[in-house]
BALO-473881 format. One line per 4 residues: their letters; for each residue x, y, z of C-alpha. Coordinates in nm, 2 decimals. Layout:
BEGIN
A = X Y Z | ...
// end
This chain:
BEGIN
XXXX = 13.74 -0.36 3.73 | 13.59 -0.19 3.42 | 13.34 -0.07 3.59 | 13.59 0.08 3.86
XXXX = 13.78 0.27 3.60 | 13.48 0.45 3.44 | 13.37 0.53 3.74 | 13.63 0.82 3.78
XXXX = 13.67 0.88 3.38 | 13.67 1.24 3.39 | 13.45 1.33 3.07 | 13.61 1.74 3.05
XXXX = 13.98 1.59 3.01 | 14.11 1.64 2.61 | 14.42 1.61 2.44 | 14.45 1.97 2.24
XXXX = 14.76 2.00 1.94 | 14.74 2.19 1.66 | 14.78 2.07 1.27 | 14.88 2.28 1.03
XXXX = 14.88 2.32 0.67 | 15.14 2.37 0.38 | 15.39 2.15 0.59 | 15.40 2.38 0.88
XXXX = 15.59 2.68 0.66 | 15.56 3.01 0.56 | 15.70 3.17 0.23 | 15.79 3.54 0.21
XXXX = 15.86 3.69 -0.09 | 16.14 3.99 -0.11 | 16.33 4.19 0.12 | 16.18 4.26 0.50
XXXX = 15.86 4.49 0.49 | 15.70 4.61 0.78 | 15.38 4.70 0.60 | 15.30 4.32 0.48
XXXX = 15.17 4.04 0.66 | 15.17 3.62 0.56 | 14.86 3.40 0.67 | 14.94 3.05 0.79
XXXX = 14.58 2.89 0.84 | 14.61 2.58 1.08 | 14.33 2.41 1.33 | 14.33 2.33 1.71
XXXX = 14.25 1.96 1.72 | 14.05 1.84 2.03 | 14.01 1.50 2.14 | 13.76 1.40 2.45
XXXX = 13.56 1.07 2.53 | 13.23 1.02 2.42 | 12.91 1.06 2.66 | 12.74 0.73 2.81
XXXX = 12.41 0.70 2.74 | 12.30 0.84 3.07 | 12.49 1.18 3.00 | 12.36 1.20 2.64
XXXX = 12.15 1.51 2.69 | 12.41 1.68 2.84 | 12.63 1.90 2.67 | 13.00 2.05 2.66
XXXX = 13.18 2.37 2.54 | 13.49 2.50 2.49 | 13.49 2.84 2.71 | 13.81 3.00 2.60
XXXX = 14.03 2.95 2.36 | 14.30 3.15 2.23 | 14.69 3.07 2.12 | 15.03 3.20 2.15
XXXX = 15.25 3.28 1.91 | 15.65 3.35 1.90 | 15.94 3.37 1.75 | 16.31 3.42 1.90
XXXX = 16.65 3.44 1.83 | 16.91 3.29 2.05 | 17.28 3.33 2.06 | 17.52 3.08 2.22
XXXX = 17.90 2.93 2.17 | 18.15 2.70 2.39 | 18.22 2.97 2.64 | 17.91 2.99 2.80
XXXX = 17.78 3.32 2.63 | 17.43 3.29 2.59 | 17.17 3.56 2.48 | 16.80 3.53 2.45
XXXX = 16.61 3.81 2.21 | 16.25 3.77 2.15 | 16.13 3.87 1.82 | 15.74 3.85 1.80
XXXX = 15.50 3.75 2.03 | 15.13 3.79 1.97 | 14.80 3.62 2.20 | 14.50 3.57 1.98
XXXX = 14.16 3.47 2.16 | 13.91 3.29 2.00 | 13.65 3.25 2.24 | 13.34 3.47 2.34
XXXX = 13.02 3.50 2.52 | 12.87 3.46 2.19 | 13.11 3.22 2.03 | 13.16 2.94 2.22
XXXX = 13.19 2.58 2.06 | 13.00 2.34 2.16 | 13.10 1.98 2.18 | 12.82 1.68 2.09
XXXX = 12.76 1.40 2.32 | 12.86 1.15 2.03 | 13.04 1.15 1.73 | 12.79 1.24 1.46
XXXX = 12.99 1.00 1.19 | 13.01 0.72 1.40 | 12.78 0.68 1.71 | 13.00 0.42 1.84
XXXX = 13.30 0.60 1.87 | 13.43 0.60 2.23 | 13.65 0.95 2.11 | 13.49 1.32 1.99
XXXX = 13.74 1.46 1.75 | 13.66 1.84 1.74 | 13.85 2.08 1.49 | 13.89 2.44 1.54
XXXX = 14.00 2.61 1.24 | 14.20 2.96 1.27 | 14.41 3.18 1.08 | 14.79 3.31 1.18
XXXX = 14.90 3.66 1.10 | 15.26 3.73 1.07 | 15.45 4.04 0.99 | 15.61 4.04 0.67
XXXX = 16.02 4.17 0.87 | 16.05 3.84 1.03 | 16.37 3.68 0.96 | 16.37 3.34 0.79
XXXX = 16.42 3.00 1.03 | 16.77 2.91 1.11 | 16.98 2.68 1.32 | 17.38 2.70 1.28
XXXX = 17.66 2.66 1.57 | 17.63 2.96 1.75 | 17.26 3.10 1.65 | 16.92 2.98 1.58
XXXX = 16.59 3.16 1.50 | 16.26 2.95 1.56 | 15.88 3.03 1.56 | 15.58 2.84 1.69
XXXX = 15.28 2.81 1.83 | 15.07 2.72 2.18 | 14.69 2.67 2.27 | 14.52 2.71 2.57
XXXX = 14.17 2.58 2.59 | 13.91 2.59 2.89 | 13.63 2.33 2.90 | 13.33 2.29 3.09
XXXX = 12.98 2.15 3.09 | 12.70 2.41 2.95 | 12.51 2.36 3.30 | 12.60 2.36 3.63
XXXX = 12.34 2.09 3.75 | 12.22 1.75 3.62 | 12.01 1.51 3.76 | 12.15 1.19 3.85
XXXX = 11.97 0.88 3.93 | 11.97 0.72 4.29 | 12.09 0.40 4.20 | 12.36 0.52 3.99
XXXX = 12.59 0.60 4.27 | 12.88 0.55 4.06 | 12.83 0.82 3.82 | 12.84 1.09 4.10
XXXX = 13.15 1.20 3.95 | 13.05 1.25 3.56 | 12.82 1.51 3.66 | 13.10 1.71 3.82
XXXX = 13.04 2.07 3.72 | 13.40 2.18 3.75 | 13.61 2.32 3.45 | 13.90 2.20 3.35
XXXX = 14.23 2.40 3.15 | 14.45 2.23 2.87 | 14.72 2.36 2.71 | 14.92 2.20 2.36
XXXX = 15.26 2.11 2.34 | 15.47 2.45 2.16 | 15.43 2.38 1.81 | 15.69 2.48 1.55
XXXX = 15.73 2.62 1.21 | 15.92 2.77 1.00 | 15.97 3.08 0.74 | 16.11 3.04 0.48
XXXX = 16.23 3.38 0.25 | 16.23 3.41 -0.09 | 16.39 3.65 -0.38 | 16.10 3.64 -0.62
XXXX = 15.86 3.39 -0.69 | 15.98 3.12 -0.97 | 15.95 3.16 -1.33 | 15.63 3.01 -1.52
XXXX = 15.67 2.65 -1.67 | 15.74 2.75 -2.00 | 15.92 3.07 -1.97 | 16.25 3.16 -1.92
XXXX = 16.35 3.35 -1.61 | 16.43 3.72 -1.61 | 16.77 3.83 -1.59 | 16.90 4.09 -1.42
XXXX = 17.31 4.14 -1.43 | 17.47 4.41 -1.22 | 17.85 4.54 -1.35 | 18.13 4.63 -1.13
XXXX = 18.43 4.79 -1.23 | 18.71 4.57 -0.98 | 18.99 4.71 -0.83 | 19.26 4.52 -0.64
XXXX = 19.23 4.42 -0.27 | 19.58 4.48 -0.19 | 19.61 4.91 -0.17 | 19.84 5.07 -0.32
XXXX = 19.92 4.82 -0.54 | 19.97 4.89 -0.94 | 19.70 4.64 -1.13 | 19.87 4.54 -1.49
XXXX = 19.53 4.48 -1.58 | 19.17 4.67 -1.54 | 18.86 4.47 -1.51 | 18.48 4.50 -1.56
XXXX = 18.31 4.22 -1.44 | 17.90 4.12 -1.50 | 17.72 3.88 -1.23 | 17.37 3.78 -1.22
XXXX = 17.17 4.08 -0.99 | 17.10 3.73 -0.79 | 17.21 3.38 -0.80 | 16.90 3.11 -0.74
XXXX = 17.06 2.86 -0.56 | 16.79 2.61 -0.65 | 16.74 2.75 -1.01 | 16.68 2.52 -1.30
XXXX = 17.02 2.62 -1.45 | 17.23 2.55 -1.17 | 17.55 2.71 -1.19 | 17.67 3.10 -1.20
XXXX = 17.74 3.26 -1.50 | 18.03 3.49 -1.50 | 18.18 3.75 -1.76 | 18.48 3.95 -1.73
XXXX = 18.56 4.20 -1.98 | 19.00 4.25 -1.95 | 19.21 4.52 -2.10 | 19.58 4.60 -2.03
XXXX = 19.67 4.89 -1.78 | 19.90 5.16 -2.02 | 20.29 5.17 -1.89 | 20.36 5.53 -1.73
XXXX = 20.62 5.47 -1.99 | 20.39 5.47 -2.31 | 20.24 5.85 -2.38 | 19.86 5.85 -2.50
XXXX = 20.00 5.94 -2.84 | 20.24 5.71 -2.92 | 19.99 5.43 -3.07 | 19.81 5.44 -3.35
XXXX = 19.50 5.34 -3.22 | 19.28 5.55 -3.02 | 19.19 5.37 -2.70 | 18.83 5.28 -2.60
XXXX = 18.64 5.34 -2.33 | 18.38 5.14 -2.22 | 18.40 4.77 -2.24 | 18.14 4.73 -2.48
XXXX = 18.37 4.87 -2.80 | 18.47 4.65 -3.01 | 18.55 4.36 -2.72 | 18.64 4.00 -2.82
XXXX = 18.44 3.68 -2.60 | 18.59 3.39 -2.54 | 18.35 3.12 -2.36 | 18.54 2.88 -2.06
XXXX = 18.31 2.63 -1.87 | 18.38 2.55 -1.54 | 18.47 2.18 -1.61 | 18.79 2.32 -1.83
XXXX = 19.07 2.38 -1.73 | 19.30 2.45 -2.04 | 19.25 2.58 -2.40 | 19.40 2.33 -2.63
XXXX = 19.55 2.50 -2.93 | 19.35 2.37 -3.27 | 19.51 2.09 -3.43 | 19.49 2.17 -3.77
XXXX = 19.76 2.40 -3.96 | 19.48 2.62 -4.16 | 19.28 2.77 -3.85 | 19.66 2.79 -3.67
XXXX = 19.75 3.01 -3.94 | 19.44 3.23 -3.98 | 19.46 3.28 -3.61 | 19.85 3.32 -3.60
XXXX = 19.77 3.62 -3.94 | 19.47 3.79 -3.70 | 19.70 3.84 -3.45 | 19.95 3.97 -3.63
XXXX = 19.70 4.18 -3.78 | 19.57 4.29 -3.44 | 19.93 4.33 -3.30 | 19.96 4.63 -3.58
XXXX = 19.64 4.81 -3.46 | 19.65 4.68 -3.08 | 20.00 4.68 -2.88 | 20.01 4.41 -2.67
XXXX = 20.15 4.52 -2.31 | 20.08 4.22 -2.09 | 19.96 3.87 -2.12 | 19.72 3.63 -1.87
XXXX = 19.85 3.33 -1.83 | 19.59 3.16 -1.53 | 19.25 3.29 -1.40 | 19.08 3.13 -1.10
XXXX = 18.78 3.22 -0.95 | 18.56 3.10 -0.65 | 18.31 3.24 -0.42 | 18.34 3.31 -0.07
XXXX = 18.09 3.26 0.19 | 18.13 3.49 0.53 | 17.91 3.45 0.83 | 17.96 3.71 1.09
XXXX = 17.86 3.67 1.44 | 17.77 3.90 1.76 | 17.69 3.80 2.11 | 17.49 4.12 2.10
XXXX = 17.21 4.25 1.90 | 17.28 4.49 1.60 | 17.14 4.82 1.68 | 17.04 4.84 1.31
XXXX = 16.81 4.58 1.35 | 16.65 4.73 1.70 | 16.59 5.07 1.55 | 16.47 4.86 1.18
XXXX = 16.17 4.69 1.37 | 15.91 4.66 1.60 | 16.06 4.49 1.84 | 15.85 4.37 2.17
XXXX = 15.92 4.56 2.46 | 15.92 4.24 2.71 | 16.26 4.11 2.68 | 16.38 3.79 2.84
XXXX = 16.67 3.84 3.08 | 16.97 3.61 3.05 | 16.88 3.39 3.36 | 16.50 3.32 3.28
XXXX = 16.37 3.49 3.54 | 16.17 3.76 3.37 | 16.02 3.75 3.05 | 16.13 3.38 2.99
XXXX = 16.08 3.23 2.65 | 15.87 2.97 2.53 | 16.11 2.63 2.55 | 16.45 2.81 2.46
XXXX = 16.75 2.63 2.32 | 16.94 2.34 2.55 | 17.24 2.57 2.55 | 17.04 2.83 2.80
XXXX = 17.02 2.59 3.07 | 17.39 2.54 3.05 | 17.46 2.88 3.04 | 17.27 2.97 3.31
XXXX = 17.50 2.71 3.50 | 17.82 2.85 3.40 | 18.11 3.01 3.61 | 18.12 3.35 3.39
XXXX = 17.78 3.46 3.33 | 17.92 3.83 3.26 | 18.12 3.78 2.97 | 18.25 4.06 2.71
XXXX = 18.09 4.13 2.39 | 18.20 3.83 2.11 | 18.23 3.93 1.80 | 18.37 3.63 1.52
XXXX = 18.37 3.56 1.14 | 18.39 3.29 0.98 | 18.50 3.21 0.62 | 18.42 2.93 0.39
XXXX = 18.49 2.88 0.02 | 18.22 2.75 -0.24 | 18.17 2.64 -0.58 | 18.49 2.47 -0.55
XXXX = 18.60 2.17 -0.82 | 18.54 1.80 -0.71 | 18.89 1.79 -0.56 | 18.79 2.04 -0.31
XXXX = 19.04 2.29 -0.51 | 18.98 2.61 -0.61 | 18.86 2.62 -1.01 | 19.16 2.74 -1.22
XXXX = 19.16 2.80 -1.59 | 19.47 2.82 -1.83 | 19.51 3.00 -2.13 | 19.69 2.81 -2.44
XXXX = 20.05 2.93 -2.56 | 20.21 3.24 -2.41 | 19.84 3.35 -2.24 | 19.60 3.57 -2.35
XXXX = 19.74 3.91 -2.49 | 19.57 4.24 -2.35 | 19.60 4.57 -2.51 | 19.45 4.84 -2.54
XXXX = 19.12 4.65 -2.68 | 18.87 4.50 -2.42 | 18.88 4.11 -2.41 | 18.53 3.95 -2.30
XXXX = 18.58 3.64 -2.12 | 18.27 3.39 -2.02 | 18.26 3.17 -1.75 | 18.07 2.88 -1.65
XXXX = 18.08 2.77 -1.28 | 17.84 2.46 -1.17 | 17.62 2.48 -0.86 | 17.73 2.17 -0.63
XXXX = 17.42 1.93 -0.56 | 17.22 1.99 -0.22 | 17.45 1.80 0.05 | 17.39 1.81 0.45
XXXX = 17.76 1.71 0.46 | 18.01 1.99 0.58 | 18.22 1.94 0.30 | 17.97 2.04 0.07
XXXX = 18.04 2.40 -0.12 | 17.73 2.46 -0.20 | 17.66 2.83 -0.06 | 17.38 2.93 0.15
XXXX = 17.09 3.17 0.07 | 17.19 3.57 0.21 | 17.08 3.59 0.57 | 17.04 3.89 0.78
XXXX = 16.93 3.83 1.12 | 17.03 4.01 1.48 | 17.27 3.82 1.59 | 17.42 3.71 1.24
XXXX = 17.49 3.81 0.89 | 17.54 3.57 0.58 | 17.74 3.72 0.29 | 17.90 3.60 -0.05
XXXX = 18.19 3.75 -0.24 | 18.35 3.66 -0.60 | 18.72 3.61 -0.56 | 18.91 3.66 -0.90
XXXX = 19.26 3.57 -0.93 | 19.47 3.68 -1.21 | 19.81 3.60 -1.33 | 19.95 3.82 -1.57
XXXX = 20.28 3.86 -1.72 | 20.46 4.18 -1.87 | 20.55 4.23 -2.20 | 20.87 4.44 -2.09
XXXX = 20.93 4.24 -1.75 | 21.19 3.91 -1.74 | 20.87 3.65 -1.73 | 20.78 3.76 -1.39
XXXX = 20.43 3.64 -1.32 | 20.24 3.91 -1.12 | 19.88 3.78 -0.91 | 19.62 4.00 -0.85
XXXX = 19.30 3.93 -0.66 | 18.99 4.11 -0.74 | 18.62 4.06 -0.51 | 18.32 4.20 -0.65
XXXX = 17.98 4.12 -0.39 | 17.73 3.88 -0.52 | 17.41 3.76 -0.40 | 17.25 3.40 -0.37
XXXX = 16.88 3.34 -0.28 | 16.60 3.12 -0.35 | 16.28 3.14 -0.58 | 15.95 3.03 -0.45
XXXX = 15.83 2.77 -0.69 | 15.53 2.82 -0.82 | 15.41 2.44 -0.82 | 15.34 2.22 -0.53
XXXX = 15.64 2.06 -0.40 | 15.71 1.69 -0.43 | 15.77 1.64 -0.05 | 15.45 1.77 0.03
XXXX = 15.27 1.43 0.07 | 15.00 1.50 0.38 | 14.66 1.62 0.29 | 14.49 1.90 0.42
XXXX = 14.22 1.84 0.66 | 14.03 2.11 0.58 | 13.92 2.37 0.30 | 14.09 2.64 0.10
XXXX = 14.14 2.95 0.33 | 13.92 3.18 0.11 | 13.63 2.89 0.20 | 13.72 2.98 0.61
XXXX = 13.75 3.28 0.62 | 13.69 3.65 0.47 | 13.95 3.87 0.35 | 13.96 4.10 0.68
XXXX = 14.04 3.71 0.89 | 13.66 3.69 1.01 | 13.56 3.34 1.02 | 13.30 3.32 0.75
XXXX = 12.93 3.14 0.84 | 12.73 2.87 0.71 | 12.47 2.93 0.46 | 12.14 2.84 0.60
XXXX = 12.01 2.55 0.40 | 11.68 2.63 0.20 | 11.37 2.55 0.36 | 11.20 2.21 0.22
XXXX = 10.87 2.16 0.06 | 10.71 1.89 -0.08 | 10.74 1.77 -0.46 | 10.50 1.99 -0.66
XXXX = 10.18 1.73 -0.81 | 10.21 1.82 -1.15 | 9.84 1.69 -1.37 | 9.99 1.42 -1.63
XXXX = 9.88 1.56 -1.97 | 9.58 1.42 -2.12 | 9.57 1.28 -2.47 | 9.28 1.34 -2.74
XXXX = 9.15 1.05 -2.89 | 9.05 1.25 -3.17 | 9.40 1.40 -3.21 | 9.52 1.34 -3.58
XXXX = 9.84 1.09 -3.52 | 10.15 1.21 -3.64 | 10.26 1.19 -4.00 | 10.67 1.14 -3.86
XXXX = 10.55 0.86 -3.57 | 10.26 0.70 -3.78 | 10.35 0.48 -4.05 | 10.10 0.48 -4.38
XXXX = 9.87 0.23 -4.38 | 9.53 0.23 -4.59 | 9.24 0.15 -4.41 | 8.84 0.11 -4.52
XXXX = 8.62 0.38 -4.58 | 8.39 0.24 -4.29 | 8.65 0.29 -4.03 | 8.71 0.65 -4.16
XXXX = 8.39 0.73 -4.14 | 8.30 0.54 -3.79 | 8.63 0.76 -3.65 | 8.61 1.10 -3.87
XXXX = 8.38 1.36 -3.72 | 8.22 1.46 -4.07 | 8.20 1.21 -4.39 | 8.48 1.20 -4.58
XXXX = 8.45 1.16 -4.97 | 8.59 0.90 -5.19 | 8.85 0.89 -5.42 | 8.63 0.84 -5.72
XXXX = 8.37 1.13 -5.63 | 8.66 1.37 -5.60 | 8.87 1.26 -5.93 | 8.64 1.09 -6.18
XXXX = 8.81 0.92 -6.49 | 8.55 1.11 -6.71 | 8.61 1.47 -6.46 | 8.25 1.45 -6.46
XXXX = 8.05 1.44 -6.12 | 7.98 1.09 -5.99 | 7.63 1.01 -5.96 | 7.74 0.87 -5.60
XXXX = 7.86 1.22 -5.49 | 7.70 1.40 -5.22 | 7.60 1.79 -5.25 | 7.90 1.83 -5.01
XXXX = 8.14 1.58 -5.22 | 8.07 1.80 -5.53 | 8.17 2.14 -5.33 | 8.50 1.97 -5.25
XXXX = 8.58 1.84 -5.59 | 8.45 2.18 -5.69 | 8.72 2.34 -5.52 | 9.01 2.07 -5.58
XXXX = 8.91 2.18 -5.96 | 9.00 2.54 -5.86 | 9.31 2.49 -5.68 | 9.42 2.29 -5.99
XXXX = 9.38 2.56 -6.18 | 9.54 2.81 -5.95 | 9.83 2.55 -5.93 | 9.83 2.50 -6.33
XXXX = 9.87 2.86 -6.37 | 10.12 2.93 -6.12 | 10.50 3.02 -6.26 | 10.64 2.77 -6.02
XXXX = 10.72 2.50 -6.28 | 10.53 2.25 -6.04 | 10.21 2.18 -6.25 | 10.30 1.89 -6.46
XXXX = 10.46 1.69 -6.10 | 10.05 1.80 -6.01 | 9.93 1.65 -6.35 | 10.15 1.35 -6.28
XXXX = 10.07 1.23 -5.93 | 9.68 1.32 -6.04 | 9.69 1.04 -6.36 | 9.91 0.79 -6.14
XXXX = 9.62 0.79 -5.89 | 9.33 0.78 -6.13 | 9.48 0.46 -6.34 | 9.52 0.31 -5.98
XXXX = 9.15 0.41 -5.88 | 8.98 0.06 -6.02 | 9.22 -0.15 -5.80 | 9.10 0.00 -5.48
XXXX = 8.67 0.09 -5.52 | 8.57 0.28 -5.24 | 8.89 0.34 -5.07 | 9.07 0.68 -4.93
XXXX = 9.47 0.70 -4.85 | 9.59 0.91 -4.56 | 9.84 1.10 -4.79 | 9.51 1.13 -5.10
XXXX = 9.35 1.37 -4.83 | 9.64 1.58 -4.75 | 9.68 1.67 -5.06 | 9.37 1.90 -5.05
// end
């Protein structure tokens, strides 16, 4: 039966996927550009059996190759609406008459493997307007990938044995076409990148001057308020810092020069802060009498310079999260891009995209396909407290007292923890996509009171915009567990995307026969390697090329010459006499060491007759 099977095992046939790297997601960093691109490098993975041995000389290659890349946007709801808008679509070949990759018989690692793992590395350019990835209720925006992939055999015709009849069908010459499953990813966009470890982040605030929501409505109170430029949702601080700077609105009643004090204006002069965290809710008055009477004496101090016209007794404040919707596409965002020309239509019939959402099919199968334009928001508060309330604070004693000074007021509110849950009120990132639009506004409710009114609280609501985002983080992420399969992306491929080549490896040559250095024996030995030793004048003279002298010829006791000494032994002591003196009458101080070491030999000189020292003859 095994035999039966391989038989009609069909050697072209190969699984084909494709891997990518950095978890399968791009980061883009700032607002949409049309003039910047990202680079997602990935790899086509091909899988195919292993030759028998009777095939081994035969080889096959990948004739084409080339993927498919796109990215859509789909809306949908409940009554049967569906629209289909394609976004990017791009077909990248990367095969070629000179090109083509060649597959081994055998798996060079391990010969016996019965599977060839081939991988195909390549780099994705995207445009740097694509909106990020997103799936909601009634929209999603997706991206991904396909490959296609041709194989055959390198040459048409092989010989085949006569009584291997039942390979007949391994040395089939046809080709054979494979194409991947569509492989997603997603974008991911970004505000700024993160701050360095180390460092603190850069802040940015942006002031609004706030005006009531309700027209023609007469504020008791005018309001400046500062918010971040942009909120990180994700930030290391994790709440939204909020400061309101709060003066009293004059009475038409009250002339400009009926107080004292001239009235400021900017927000900056001479404004009093008070700090509230998010987790209070009331100002306690101080329990001591001393700071209760300084305060009670600087107010009435400040009552003399400041008339007080209206007092805040409660502040709240949350954010509100909007999501707008359209069943059709916002002509801002056709005439913003480069949108494809090929359009799907609504049935699938022309121009269909690549494995739409499940809500297509069922909208193809609905009673009104031909429904009018939808257009819906939807409103949802965050940064609420735990109770699912919205965050009040309230001021101790009659309120806070607003004149004609400005009143600074800080306000902590903390950023909910991440939660899939649809209670959470954590707010999302700013999104701006064609069929949707995510934006956040800061809600303000104040209750004031009148000095001159009967204890009539009066509410006003105030909305300033504010934007939330993410940072890219500039170290890897702790989710990202799988290793890459291949090299950095400088190491693939140049800057212009051209796959970069292999370095031919250095021709070889044999070790260079170096001659082994050949030792004198005549060569004096070292003075640092050779220890002192005294040896007899025979094997000085058997070893030394001319006769050396001895001791006695060279220094006699009486400094006469010894009848022993040779002509030559009298020319050498001759001229040790001569250095002596040269050394004697030197200015170098070093003479009587000379004098000494000369006397310490010469009383030594009858112990050892006929004897020279190794150091004696350096010294000449």
């Amino acid at each position: 039966m095994a035999s039966l099977f391989a038989a009609h095992l069909d050697y072209l046939h190969a699984k084909i996927h494709i891997e990518f790297c950095n978890d399968a997601q791009v980061d883009m960093i700032g607002g949409y550009n049309t003039g910047s691109s990202y680079s997602l490098p990935d790899h086509i993975m091909l899988s195919l059996p292993a030759l028998p041995e009777n095939l081994r000389g035969r080889l096959r290659e990948i004739q084409q190759l080339e993927i498919l890349v796109e990215g859509k946007a789909e809306y949908f709801d409940q009554e049967g609406r569906y629209t289909p808008f394609r976004l990017f679509r791009e077909t990248i070949d990367l095969s070629g008459e000179t090109t083509r990759h060649q597959i081994p018989s055998e798996d060079p690692n391990n010969a016996q493997s019965r599977q060839i793992t081939v991988a195909i590395p390549f780099d994705l350019r995207l445009p740097g307007w694509l909106p990020a990835s997103q799936a909601l209720d009634l929209t999603a925006t997706s991206y991904g990938v396909m490959a296609k992939a041709r194989l055959g055999w390198t040459s048409p015709f092989m010989m085949v044995p006569r009584k291997s009849s039942s390979n007949r069908s391994l040395a089939s010459y046809h080709t054979t076409y494979l194409s991947s499953e569509f492989t997603r990813f997603s974008i991911q966009r970004h505000r700024r990148l993160g701050p360095v470890a180390g460092l603190a982040p850069e802040r940015q605030e942006r002031h609004f001057a706030l005006k009531p929501e309700t027209k023609d409505f007469d504020s008791p109170v005018e309001c400046v308020v500062t918010v971040p430029d942009w909120v990180d949702v994700n930030g290391e601080e994790k709440s939204l810092k909020v400061s309101l700077r709060l003066r009293a609105k004059r009475p038409a009643a009250i002339p400009e020069t009926s107080t004292p004090r001239q009235r400021s204006t900017t927000p900056s002069e001479g404004s009093d802060e008070i700090d509230m965290l998010g987790s209070v809710t009331e100002l306690d008055p101080p329990e001591s009498d001393e700071p209760t009477r300084d305060r009670s004496d600087s107010i009435d101090k400040a009552a003399l310079e400041d008339p007080i016209y209206t007092k805040v007794v409660e502040l709240g404040m949350e954010v509100e999260e909007s999501e707008r919707y359209s069943s059709a596409i916002a002509p801002t965002f056709l005439t913003a891009f480069p949108i494809p020309v090929a359009q799907p239509s609504q049935d699938g019939s022309e121009h269909p995209l690549i494995e739409p959402a499940p809500q297509a099919y069922l909208a193809r199968t609905g009673e009104n396909p031909d429904l009018e334009r939808f257009r819906g928001e939807r409103l949802r508060p965050c940064l609420l407290a735990d109770d699912g309330s919205q965050r009040n604070f309230w001021f101790a004693g009659e309120g806070l007292e607003l004149g004609d000074k400005w009143r600074k007021i800080n306000i902590v509110l903390p950023m909910p923890a991440e939660s899939r849950s649809s209670k959470s009120t954590r707010p999302k990132a700013d999104h701006d996509g064609p069929f949707m639009r995510i934006k956040h506004s800061l809600k303000i409710r104040v209750v004031c009171k009148n000095v001159d009114s009967d204890g009539k609280a009066v509410s006003v609501i105030l909305s300033t915009p504010i934007r939330f985002g993410t940072s890219l983080l500039t170290l890897p992420r702790a989710s990202s567990t799988t290793q890459p399969s291949l090299p950095a992306y400088v190491q693939l491929f140049h800057e212009n995307g051209d796959l970069r080549q292999c370095d031919p490896l250095p021709l070889y040559s044999g070790p260079i026969q170096v001659a082994a250095p050949v030792i004198s024996s005549h060569a004096p030995p070292s003075p640092s390697s050779t220890p002192h030793r005294i040896s007899s004048s025979k094997e000085c003279l058997s070893s030394s090329p001319f006769p050396i002298p001895s001791y006695d010829s060279l220094f006699p006791r009486s400094r006469a010459q010894s009848p022993l000494t040779s002509d030559f032994g009298s020319s050498l002591a001759d001229a040790g006499q001569s250095h002596r003196r040269v050394r004697a009458d030197s200015p170098s101080g070093s003479s009587g060491y000379r004098e000494d070491v000369e006397s310490k030999y010469s009383s030594s000189a009858p112990t050892l007759p006929n004897t020279v020292s190794s150091f004696s003859s350096g010294l000449h």
